[in-house]
ZAMAR-235266 format. One record per residue: residue in three letters; chain; x, y, z of N, C-alpha, C, CB in turn. Coordinates in steps of 0.001 Angstrom, whole numbers. Glycine has a CB too. Layout:
N
> ala A X Y Z X Y Z X Y Z X Y Z
...
END
This chain:
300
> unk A 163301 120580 185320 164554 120696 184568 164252 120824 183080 165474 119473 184830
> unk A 164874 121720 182138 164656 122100 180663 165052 121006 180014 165404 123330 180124
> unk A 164669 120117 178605 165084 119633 177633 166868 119879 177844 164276 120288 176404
> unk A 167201 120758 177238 168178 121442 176890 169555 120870 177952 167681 123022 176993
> unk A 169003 120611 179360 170098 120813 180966 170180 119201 180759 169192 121589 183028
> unk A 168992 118873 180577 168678 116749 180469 169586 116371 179254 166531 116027 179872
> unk A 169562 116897 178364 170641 116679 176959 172184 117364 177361 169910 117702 175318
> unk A 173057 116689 178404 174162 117391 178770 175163 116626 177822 174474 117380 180392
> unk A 175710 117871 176841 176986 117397 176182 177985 117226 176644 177364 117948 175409
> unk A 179062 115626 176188 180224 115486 176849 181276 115957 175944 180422 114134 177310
> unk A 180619 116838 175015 181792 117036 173750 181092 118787 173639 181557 115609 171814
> unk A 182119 119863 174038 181368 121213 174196 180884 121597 172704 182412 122469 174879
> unk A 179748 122075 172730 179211 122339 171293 179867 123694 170605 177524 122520 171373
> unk A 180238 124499 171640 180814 125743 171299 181606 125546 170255 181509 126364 172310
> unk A 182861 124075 170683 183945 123761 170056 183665 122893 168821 184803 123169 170967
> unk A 182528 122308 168782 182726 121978 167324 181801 122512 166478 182722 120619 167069
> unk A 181633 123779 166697 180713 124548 166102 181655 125038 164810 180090 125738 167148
> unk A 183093 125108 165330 184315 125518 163947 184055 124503 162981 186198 125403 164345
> unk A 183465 123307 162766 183135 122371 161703 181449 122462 161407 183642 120803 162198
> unk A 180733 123604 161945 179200 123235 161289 179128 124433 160645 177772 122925 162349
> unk A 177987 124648 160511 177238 125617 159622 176172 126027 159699 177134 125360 158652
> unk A 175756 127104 160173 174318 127625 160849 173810 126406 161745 173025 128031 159574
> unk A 175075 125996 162530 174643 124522 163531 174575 123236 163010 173239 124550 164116
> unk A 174589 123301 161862 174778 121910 161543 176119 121565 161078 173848 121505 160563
> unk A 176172 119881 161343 177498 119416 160995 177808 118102 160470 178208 119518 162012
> unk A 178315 117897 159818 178472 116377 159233 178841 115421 160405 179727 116263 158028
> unk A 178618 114051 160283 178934 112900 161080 178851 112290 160705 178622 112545 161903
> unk A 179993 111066 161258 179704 109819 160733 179834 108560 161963 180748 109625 159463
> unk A 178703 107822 161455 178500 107048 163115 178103 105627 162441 176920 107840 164433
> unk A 179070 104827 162766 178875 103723 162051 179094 103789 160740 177776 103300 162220
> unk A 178338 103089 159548 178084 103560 158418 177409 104764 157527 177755 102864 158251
> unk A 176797 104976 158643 176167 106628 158537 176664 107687 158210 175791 107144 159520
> unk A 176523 108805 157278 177320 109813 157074 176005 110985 156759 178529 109451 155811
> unk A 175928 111942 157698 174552 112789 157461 174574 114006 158283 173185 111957 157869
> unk A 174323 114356 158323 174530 116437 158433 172994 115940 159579 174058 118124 156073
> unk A 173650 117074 160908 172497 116900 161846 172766 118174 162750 172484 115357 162719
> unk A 171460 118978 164050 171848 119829 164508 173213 119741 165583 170773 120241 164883
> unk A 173794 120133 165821 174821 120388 167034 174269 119973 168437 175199 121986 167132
> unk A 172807 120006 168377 172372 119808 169902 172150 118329 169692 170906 120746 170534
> unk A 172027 117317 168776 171747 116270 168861 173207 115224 168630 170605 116206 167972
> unk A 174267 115782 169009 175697 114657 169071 176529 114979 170058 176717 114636 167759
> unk A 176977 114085 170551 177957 114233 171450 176791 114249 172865 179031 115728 171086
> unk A 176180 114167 172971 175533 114199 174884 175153 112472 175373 173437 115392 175048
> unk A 174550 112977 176529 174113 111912 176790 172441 112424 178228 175739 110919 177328
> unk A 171914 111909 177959 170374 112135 179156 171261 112356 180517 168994 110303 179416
> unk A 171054 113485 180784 171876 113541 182450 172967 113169 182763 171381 112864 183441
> unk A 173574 113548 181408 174714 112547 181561 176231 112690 182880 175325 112643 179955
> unk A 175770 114603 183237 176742 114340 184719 175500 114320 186078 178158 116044 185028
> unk A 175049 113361 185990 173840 113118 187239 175084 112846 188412 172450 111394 186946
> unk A 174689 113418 189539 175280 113601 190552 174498 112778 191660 175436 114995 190728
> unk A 174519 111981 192633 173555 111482 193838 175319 111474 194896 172357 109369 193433
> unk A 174364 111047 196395 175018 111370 197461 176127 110259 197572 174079 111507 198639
> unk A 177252 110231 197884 178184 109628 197998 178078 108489 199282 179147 110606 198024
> unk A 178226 107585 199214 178261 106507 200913 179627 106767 201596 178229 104416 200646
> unk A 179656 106526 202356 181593 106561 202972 182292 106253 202214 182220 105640 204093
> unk A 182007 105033 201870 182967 103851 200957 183195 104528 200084 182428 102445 200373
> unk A 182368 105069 199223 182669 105983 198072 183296 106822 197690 182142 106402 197812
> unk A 183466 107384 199225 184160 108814 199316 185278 108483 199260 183978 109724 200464
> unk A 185726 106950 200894 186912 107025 200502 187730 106542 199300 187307 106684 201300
> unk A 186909 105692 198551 187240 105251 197414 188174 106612 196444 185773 104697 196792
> unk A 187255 107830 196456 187288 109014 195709 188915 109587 196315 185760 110096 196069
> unk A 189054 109542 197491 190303 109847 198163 191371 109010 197918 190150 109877 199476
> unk A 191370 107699 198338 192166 106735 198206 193312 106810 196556 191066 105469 198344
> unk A 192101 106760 195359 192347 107102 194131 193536 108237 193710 191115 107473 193735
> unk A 192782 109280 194568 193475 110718 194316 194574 111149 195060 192586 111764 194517
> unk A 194563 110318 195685 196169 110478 196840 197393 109694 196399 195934 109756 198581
> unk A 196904 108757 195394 197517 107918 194434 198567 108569 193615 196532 107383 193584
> unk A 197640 109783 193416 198416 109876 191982 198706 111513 192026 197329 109307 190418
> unk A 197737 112438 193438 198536 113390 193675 199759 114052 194418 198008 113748 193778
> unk A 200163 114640 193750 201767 114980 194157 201229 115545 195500 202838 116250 193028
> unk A 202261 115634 196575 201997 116044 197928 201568 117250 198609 202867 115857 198411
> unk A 202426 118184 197565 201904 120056 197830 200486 119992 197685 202523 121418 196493
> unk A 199612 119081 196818 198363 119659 196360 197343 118634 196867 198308 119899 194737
> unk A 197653 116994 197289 196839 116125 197923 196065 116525 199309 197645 115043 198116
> unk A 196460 116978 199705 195584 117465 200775 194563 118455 200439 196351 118014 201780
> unk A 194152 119511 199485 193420 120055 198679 192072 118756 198494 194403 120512 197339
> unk A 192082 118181 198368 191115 117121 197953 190423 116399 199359 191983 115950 196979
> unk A 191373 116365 200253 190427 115887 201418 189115 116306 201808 190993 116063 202465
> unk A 188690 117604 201982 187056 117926 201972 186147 117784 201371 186732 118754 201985
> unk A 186404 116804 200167 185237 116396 199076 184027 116204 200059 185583 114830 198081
> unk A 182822 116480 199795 181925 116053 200361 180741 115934 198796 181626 117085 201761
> unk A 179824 115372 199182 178807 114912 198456 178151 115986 197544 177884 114333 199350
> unk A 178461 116980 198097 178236 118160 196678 179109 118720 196739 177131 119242 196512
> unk A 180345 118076 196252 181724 118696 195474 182136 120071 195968 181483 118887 193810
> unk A 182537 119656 197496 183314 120920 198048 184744 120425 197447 183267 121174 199964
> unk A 185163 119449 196426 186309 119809 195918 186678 121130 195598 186437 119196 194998
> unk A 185877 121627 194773 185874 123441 194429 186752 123725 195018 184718 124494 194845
> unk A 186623 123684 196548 187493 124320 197292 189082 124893 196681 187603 123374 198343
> unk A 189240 123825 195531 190579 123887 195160 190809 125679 194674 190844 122623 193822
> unk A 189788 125623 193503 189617 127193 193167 190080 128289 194184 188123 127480 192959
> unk A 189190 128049 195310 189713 129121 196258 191055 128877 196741 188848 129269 197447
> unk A 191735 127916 196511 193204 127726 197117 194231 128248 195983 193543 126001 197514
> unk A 193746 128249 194842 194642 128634 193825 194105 130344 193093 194593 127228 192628
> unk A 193879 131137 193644 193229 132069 192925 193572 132729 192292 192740 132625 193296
> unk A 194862 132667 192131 195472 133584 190946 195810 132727 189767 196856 134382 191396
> unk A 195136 131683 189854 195164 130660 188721 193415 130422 187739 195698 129034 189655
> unk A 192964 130655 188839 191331 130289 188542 190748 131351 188277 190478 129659 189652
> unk A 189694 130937 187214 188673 132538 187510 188066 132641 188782 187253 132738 186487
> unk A 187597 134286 188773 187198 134368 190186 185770 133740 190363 187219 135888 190679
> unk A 184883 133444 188946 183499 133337 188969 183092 131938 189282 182934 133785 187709
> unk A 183048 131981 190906 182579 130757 191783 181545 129858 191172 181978 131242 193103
> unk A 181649 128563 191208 180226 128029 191293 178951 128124 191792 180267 127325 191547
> unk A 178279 128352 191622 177006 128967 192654 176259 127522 193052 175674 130252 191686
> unk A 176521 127078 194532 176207 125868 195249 174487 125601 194731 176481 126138 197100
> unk A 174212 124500 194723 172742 124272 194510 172606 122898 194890 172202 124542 193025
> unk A 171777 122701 196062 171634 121526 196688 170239 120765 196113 171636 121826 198246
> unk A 169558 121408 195238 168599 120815 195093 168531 120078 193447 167584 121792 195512
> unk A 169484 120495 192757 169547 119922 191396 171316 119599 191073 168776 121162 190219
> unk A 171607 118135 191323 172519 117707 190774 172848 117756 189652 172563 116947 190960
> unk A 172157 117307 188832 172299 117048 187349 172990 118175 186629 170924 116830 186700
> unk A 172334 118839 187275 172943 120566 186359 174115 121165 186814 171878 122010 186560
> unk A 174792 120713 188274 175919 121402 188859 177332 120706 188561 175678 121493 190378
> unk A 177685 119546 187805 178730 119283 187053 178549 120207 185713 178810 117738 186815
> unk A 177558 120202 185262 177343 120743 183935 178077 122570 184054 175373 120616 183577
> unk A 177524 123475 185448 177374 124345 185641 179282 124487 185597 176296 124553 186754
> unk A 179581 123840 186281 181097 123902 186653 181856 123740 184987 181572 122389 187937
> unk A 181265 122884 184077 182049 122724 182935 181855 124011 182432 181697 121578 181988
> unk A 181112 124720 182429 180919 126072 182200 182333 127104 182344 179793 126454 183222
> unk A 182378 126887 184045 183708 128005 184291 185030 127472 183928 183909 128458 185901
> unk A 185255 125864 183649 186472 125621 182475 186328 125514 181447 187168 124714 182459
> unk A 185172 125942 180542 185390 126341 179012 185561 127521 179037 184364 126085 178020
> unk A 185426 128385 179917 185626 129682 180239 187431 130122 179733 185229 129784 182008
> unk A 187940 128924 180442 189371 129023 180267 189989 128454 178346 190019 127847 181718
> unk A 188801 128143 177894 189388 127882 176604 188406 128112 175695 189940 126560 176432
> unk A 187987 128990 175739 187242 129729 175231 187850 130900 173582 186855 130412 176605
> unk A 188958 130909 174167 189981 131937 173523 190783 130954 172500 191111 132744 174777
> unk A 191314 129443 173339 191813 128727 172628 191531 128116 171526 192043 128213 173116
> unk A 189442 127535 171727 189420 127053 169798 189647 127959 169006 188045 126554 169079
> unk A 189022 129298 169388 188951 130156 167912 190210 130613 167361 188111 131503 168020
> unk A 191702 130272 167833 193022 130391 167619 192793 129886 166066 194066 129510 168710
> unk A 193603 131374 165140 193333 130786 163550 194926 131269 163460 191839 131682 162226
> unk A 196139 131650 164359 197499 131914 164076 198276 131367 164939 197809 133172 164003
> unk A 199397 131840 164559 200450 131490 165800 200223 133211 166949 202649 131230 164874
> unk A 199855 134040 166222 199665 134961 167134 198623 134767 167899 199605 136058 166659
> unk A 197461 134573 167646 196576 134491 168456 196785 133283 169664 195448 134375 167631
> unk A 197612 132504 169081 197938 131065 169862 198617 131697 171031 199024 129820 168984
> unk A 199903 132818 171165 200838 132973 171944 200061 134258 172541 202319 133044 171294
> unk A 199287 134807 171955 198424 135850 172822 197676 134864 174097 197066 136713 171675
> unk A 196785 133930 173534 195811 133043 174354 196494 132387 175719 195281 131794 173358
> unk A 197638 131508 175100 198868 130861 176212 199105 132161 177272 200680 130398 175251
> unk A 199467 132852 176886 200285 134222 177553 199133 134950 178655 200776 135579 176070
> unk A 198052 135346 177947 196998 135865 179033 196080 134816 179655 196044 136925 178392
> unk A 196223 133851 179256 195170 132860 179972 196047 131819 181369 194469 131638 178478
> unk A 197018 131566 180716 197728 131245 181325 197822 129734 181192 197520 131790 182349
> unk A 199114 129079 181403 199694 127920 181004 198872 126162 181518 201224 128196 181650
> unk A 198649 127127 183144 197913 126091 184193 196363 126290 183644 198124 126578 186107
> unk A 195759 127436 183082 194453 127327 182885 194244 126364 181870 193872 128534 182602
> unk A 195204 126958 180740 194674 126402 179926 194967 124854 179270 194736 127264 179244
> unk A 195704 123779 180463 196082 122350 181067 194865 122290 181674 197439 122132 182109
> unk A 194213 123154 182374 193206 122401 182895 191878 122318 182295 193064 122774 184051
> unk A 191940 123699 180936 190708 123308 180055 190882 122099 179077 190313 124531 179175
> unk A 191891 121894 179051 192488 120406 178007 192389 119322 178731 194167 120339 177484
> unk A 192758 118933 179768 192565 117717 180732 190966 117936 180934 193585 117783 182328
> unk A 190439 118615 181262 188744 118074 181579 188224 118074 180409 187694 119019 182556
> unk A 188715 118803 179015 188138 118278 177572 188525 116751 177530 188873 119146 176144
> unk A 189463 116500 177640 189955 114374 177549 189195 113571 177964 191200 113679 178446
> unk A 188498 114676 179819 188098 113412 180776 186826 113399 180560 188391 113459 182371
> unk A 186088 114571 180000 184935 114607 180001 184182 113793 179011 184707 115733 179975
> unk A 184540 112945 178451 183771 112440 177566 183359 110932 177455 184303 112807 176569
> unk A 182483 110463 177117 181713 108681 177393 183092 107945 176849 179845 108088 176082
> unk A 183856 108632 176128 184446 107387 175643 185617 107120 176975 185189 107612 173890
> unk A 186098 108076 177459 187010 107975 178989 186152 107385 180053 187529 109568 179647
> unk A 185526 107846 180014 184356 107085 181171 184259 105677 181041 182737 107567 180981
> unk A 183746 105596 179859 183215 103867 179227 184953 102967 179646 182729 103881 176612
> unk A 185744 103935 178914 187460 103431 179587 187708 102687 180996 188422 104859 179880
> unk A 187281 103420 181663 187596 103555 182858 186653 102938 183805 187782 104796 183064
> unk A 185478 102911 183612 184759 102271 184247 184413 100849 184011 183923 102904 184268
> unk A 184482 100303 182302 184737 99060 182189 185820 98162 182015 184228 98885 181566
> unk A 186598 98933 181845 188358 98581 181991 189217 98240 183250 189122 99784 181566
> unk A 188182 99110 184174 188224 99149 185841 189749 99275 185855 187546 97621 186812
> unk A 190655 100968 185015 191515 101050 184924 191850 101592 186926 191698 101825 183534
> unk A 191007 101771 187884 191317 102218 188852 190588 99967 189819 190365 104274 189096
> unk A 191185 99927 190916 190904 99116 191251 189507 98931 192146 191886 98882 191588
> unk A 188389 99402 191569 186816 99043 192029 185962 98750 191900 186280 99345 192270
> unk A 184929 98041 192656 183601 98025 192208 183133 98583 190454 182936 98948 193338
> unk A 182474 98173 189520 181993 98969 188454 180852 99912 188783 181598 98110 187407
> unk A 180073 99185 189371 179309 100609 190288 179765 101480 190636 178806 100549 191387
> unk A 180385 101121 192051 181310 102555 192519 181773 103216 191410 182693 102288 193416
> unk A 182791 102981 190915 183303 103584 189281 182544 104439 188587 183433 102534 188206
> unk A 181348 104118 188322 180221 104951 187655 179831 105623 188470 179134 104374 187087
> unk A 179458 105359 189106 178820 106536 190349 179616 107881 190772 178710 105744 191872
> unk A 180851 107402 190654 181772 108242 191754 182449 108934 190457 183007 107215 193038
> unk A 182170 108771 188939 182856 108967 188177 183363 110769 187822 182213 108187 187273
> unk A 181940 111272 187622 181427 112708 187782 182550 113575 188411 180082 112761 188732
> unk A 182812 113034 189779 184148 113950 190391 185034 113564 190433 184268 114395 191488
> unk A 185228 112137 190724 186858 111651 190292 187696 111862 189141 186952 110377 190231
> unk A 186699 112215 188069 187803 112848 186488 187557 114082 186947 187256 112610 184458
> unk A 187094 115409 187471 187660 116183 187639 189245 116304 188231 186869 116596 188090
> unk A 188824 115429 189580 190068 115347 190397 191222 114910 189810 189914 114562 191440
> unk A 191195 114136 188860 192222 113648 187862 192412 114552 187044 191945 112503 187142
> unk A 191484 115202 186229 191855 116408 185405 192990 117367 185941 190615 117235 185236
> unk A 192565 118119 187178 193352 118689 187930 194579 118486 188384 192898 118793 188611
> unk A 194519 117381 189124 196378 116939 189047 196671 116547 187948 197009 115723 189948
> unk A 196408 115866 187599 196916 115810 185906 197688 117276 185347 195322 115582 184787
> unk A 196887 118550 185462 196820 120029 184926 197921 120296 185783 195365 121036 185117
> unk A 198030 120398 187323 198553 121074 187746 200458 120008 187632 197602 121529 189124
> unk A 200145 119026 187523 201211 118040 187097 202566 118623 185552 200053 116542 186551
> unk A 201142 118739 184505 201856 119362 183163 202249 120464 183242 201157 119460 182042
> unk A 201787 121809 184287 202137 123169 183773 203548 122773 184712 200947 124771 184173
> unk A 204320 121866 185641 205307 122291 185817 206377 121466 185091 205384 122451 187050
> unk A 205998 121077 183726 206790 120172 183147 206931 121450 181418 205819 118217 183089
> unk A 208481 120443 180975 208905 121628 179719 207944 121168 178473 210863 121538 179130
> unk A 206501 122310 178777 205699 122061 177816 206238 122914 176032 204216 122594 178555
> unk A 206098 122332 174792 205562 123066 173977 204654 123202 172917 206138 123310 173742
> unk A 203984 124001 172951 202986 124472 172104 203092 124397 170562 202824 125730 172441
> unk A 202269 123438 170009 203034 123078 168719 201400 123693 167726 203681 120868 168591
> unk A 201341 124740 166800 200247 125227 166114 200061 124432 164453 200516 126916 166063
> unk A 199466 123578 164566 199358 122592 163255 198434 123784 162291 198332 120741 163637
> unk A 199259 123554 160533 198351 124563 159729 198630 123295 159045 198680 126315 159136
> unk A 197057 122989 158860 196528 122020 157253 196416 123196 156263 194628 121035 157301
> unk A 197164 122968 154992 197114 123782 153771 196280 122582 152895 198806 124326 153121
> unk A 196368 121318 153251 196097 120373 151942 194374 120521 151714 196636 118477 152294
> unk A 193925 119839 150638 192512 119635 150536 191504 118705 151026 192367 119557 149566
> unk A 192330 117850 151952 191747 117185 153464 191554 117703 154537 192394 116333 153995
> unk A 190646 117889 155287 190285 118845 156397 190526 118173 157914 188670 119276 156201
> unk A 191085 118955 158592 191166 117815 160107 189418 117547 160438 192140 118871 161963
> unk A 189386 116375 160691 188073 116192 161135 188547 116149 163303 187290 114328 160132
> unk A 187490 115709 163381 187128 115133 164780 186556 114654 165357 187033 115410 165354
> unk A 185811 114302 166606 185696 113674 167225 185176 113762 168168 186288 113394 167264
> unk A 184157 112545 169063 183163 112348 170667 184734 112235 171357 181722 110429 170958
> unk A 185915 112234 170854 187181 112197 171866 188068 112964 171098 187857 110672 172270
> unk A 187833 114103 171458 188754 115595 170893 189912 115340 170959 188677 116998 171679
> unk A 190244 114935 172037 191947 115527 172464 192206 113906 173186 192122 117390 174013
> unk A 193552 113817 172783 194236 111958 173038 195461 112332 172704 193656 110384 171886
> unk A 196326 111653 173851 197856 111499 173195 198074 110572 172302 198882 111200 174112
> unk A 198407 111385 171230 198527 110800 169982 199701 109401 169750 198899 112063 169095
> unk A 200331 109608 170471 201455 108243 171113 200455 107461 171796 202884 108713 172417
> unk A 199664 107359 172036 199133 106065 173185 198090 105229 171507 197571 106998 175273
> unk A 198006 104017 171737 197368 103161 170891 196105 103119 171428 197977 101876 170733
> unk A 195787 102647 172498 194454 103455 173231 194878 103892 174496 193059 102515 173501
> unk A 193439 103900 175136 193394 105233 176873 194321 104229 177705 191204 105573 178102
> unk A 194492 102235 178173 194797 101813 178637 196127 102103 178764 194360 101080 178453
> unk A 196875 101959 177699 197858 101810 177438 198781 103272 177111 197666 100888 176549
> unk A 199808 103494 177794 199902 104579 178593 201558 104548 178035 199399 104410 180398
> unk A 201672 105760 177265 202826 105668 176571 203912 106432 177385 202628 106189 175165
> unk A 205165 106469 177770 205868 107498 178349 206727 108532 177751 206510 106989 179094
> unk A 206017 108568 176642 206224 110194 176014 204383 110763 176079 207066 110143 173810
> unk A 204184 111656 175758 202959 112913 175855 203220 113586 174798 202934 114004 177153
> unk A 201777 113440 174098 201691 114964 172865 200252 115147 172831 202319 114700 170915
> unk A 199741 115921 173293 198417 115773 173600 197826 116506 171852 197964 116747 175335
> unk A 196661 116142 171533 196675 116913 170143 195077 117138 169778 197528 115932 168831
> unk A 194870 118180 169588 193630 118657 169639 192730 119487 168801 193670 119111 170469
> unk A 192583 119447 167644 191988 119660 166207 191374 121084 166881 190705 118262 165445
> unk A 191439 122288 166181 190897 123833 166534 189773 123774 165672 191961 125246 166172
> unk A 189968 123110 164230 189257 123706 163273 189503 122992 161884 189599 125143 163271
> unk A 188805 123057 160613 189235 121804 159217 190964 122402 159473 188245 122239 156873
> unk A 191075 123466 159443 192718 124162 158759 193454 124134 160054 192739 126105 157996
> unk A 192981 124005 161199 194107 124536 162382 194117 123469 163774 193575 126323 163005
> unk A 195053 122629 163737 195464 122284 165439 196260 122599 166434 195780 121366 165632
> unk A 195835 121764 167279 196937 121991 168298 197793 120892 168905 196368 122595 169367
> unk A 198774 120616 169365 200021 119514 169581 200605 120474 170910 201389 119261 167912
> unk A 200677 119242 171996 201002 120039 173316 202112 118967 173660 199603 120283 174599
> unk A 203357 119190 173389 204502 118190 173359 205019 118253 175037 205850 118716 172092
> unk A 204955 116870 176086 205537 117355 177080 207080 117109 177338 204818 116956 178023
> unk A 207716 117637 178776 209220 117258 179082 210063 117884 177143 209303 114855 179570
> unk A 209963 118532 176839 210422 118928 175390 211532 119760 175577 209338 119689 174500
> unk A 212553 119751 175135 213669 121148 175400 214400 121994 174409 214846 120726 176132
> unk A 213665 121366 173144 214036 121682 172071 213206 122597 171436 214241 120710 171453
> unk A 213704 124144 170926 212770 124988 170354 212037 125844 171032 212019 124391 169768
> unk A 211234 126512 170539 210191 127627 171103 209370 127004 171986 209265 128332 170034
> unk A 208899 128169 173322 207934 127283 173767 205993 127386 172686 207904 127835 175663
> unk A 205966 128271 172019 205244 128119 171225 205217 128631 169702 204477 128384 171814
> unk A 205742 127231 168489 205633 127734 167062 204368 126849 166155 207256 127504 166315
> unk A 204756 127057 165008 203942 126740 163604 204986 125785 162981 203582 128227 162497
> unk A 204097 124736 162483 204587 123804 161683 203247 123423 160930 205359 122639 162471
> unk A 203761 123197 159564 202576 123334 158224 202415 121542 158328 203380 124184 156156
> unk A 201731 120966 158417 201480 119945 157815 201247 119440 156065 200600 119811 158485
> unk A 201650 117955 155651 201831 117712 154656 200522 116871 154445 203100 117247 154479
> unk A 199900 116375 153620 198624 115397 153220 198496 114186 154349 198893 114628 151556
> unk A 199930 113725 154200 200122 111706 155251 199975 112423 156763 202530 110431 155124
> unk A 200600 113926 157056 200863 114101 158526 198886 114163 158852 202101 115910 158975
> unk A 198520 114998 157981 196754 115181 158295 196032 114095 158340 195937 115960 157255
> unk A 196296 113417 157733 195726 111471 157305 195616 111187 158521 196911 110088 156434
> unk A 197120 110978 158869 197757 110511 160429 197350 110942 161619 199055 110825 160621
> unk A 196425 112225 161741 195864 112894 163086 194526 112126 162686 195823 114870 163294
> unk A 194040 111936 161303 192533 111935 161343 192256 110907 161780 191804 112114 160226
> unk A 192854 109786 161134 193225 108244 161490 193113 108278 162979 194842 107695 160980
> unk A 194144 108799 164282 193811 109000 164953 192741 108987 165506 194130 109434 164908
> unk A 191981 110149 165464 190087 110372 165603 189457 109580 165613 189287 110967 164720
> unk A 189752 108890 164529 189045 107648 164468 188965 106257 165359 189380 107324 163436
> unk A 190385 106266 165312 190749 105218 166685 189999 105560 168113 192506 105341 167079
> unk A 190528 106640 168784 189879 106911 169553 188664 107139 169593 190263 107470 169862
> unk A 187713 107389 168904 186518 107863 168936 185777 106760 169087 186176 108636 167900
> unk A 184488 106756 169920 183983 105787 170744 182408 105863 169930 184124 106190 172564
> unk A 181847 106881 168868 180686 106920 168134 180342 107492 167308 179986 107045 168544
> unk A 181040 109256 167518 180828 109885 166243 182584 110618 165635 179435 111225 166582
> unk A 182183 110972 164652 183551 111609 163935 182853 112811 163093 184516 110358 162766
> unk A 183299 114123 163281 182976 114693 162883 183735 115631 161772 182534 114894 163684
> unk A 183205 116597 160818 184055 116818 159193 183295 118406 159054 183462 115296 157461
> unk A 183109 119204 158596 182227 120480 158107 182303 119872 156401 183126 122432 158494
> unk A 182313 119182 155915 182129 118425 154818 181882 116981 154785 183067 118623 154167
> unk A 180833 116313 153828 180696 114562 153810 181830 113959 153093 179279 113963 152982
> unk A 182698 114731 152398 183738 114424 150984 184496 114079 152400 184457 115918 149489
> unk A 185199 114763 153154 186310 114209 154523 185834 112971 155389 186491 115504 155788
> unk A 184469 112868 155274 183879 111675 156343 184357 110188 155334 181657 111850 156651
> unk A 183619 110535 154172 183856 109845 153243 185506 108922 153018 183508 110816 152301
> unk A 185876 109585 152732 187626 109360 152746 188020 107770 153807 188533 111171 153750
> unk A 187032 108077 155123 187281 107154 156328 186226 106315 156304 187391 107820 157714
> unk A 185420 106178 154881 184185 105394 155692 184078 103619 155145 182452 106353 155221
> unk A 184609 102916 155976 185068 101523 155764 184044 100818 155296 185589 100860 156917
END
């Protein structure tokens, strides 16, 4: 296995490549504030290591997901087997999914969660580099509403700080082992209903423009409903909100009935404060800026 597959990022580098500079990028981690490559933040050593599931595990993995999926689509999940014939879902939805399958590999785990995060950045791929409201309603429009819920829900789940959530919070009722172990596919499976949950709810698309001379920073936890105080605690409104770039976000307001389903609203100095602040809360190690003057601003 390469350096490169063993260093699996839980934070896509593609996406915060809009804050570096010939790859590098400011951070601040702890008291630390220091410009470093892109390949050295946000991962973790193997960090989607995959091994074989026991019964218990599995049904654990089922039990969970029948919980909380709606009925048209719970049965979709019953064939999980130990190398993630969840997929299967893909082929059940195909005019939703890309067509470009996972290519099965029984002999290297480690790399086949990784491989799969691949074909859902695929789906938002179009979405960081959004620098308008046009490009925003082009992206929504051809990518589609459900894709691009499900490249946002596995950006949330994918990362140590949801994991670390969830597995020591034991926000699901199990074992902490099991939890960790089984973690790898159970936040997909959550991603997914989750995704397929929001595209049938009155979403809108809200395009944040920072004009001020504070830059949105970000974050090892990109995207958080900005209503929740942390992951536990589970607010019953939704605005999911997700930094593009220093000048450009995104705000995904759910159940909404008011207005366009996708406009522009300029932000003021306190509203940018107020997302960054954010970042910070949530963020479980690093925070990231394309300047030290923005890290600075937050550094206690």
């Amino acid at each position: 296995m390469s350096t490169d597959t063993k260093r699996q990022h839980y934070v896509w580098r593609a996406y915060l490549r809009s804050w570096s500079h010939n790859d590098k990028i400011f951070f601040k981690r702890g008291d630390i504030i220091a410009k470093t490559s892109l390949m050295n933040v946000g991962h973790r050593k193997v960090f989607y290591r995959l091994s074989e599931l026991s019964n218990i595990e599995k049904e654990f993995i089922f039990d969970s997901i029948h919980k909380i999926a709606p009925s048209d689509i719970s049965s979709l999940f019953d064939d999980i087997q130990f190398d993630l014939e969840l997929l299967e879902f893909t082929n059940s939805h195909p005019e939703s999914f890309n067509q470009d399958y996972i290519e099965k590999d029984y002999n290297n785990y480690d790399q086949y969660i990784e491989r799969y995060h691949g074909i859902i950045e695929n789906y938002g791929k179009n979405l960081i580099k959004c620098r308008s409201l046009f490009s925003l309603n082009k992206c929504v429009h051809e990518e589609g509403i459900l894709n691009i819920m499900i490249f946002l829900f596995v950006q949330y789940y994918r990362t140590n700080a949801i994991k670390e959530a969830f597995v020591n919070d034991k926000v699901f009722e199990a074992d902490k082992k099991i939890l960790s172990k089984t973690w790898n596919i159970l936040s997909f499976c959550i991603a997914i209903v989750e995704a397929y949950n929001s595209s049938n709810k009155k979403l809108r698309f809200k395009f944040l423009v920072n004009k001020t001379k504070q830059s949105f920073i970000t974050g090892d936890q990109p995207i958080f409903n900005h209503l929740n105080t942390h992951f536990k605690k589970c607010s019953h409104d939704v605005e999911l909100y997700y930094p593009l770039s220093p000048q450009y976000a995104l705000l995904v307001k759910f159940n909404e009935t008011n207005g366009d389903q996708i406009s522009e609203m300029v932000l003021d100095e306190a509203a940018v404060h107020y997302f960054n602040k954010k970042i910070i809360d949530f963020s479980s190690e690093f925070i990231f800026s394309n300047n030290d003057e923005s890290l600075c601003v937050y550094k206690e």
